[in-house]
C-alpha positions in Angstrom: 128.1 112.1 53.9 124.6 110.6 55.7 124.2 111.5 59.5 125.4 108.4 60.7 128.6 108.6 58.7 128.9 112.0 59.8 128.2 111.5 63.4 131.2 108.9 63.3 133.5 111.0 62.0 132.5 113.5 64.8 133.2 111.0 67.1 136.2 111.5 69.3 139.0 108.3 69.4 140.1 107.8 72.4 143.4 105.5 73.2 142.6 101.8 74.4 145.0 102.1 76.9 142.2 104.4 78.7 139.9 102.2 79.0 141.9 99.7 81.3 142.9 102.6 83.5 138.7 103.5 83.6 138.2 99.6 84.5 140.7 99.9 87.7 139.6 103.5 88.3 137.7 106.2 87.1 139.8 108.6 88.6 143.7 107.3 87.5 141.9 107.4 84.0 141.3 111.2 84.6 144.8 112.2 86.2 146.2 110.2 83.2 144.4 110.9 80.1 143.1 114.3 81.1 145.6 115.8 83.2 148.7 114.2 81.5 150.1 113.5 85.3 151.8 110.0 85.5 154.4 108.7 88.0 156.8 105.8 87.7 157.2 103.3 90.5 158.6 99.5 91.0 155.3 97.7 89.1 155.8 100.3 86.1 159.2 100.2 85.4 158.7 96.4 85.5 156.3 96.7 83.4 158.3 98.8 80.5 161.1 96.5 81.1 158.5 93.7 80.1 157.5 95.8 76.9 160.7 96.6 75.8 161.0 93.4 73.6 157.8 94.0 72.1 158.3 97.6 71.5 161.0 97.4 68.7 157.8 97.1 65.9 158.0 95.0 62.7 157.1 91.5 61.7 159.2 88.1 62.9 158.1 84.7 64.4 157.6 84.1 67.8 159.3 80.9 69.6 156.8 78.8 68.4 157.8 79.7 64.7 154.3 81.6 64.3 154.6 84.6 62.3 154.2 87.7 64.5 153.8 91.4 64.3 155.0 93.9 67.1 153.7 97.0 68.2 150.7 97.1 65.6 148.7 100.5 65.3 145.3 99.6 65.1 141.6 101.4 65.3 138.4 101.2 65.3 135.5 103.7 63.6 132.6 101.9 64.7 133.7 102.3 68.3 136.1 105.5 68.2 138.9 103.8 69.3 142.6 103.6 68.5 145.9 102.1 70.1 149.1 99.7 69.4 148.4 95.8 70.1 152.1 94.8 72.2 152.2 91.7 69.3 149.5 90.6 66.9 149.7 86.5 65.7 149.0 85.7 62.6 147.9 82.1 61.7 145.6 79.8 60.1 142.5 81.4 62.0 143.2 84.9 61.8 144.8 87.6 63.9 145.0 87.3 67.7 146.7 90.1 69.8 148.6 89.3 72.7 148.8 91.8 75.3 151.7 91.5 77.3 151.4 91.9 81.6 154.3 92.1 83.8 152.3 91.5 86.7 149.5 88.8 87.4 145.9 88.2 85.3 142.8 88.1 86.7 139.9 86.9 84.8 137.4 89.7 83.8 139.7 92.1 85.1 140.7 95.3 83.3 143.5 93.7 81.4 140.4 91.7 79.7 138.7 94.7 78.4 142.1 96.3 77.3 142.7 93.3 74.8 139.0 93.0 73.7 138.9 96.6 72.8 141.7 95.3 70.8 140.0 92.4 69.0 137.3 94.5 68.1 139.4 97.0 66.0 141.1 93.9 64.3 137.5 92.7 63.1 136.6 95.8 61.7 140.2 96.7 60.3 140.4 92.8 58.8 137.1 92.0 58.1 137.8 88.5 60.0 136.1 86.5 62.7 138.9 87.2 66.0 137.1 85.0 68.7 140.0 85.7 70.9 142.5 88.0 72.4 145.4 86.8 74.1 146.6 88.4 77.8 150.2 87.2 78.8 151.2 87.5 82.7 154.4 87.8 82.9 154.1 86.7 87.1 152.9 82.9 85.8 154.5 83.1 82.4 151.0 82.1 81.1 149.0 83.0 78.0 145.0 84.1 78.7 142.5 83.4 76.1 140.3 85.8 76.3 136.8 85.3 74.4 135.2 88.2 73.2 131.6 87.5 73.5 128.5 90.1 73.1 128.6 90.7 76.8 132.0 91.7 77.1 131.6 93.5 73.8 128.9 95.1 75.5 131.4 96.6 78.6 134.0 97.6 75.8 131.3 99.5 74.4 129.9 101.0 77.6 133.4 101.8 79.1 134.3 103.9 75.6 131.2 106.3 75.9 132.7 106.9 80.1 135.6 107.2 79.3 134.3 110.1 76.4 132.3 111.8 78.7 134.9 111.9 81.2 137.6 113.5 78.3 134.7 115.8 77.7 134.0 116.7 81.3 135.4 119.1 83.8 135.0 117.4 86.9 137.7 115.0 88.6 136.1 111.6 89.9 135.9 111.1 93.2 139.5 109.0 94.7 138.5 105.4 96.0 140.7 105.1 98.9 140.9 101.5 99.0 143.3 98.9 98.2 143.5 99.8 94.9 145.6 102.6 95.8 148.0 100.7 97.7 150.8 99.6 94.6 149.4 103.0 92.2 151.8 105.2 91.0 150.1 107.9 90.7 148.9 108.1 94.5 151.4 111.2 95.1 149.2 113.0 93.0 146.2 111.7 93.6 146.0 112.4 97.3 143.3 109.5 98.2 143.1 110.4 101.8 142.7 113.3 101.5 138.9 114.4 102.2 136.8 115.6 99.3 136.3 119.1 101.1 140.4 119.4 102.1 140.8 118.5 98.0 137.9 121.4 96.6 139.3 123.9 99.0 142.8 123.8 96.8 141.3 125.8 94.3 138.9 127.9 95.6 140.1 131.4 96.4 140.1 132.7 100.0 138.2 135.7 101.1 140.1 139.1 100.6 141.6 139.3 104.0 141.2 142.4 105.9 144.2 144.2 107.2 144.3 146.5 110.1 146.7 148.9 109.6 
């Protein structure tokens, strides 16, 4: 095995799904991924509601009569990445995944990165030219094209090696405080208002007290 082959195999895969929770916030990535904390609220159970259909696995045809396949596990080497694609189309120019979103899309949001990350793996695992990943809102009942250029490549790329050093760190980001927080599920645990210093003090241990007896 050469260095390079080596140094992938070294690599450590981290889930897809990681890298849309980096894009919205450094620090829900951390909680999540690191931590293993996670909360359920109105906009999550919507969305496994939304997945539910998708989440049964297998091949079948979508309503358009294309041929489809659900829940597909797929990877990537190259980048040290690995995850399940909600449905992958299969047609006369390749694979396209679809990722399904209960909520709205915004363009070059973190829903775009999530499905890039996902056409990249489908290159490398077929060998084929995917232009394009697909995100579907579920608020618009819309489908996204999503082209996966060498810029946004490029972010895929960058946000992998954060979200590695954060996996590899000890150190919780920062919370944002901002509107972000607003509809997150995991704010209960995350404690955004609260100061830095009232947040550090939690697990730093108190001088011995002195007791006069």
């Amino acid at each position: 095995m050469d260095r390079d082959t080596r140094g992938l195999a070294e690599q450590r895969s981290i889930p897809i799904s990681a890298l849309e929770h980096h894009a919205y916030c450094p620090r829900q990535a951390a909680l999540i991924h690191v931590d293993g904390y996670f909360e359920s609220n109105v906009d999550t159970v919507r969305g496994d509601l939304a997945h539910a259909a998708v989440d049964r696995g297998g091949a079948g045809q979508d309503r358009r009569g294309q041929r489809v396949w659900h829940s597909l596990p797929v990877w990537s080497q190259m980048l040290g990445l690995h995850g399940v694609c909600d449905t992958v189309q299969f047609d006369r120019d390749g694979p396209k995944p679809v990722e399904h979103k209960s909520g709205g899309y915004r363009p070059g949001g973190p829903a775009d990165l999530q499905v890039a990350a996902q056409v990249l793996c489908l290159r490398e695992m077929f060998g084929a030219p995917v232009p394009y990943g697909i995100v579907f809102s579920g608020r618009d009942r819309k489908r996204h094209d999503v082209m996966v250029d060498e810029d946004l490549e490029a972010r895929v790329r960058e946000t992998a090696e954060l979200v590695r050093a954060l996996l590899e760190g000890d150190r919780l980001p920062e919370p944002v405080n901002d509107k972000r927080c607003r509809r997150c599920s995991l704010q209960p645990g995350c404690l955004p208002e609260a100061p830095p210093a009232a947040l550090t003090s939690l697990f730093v241990p108190k001088p011995e007290a002195e007791w006069n007896d």
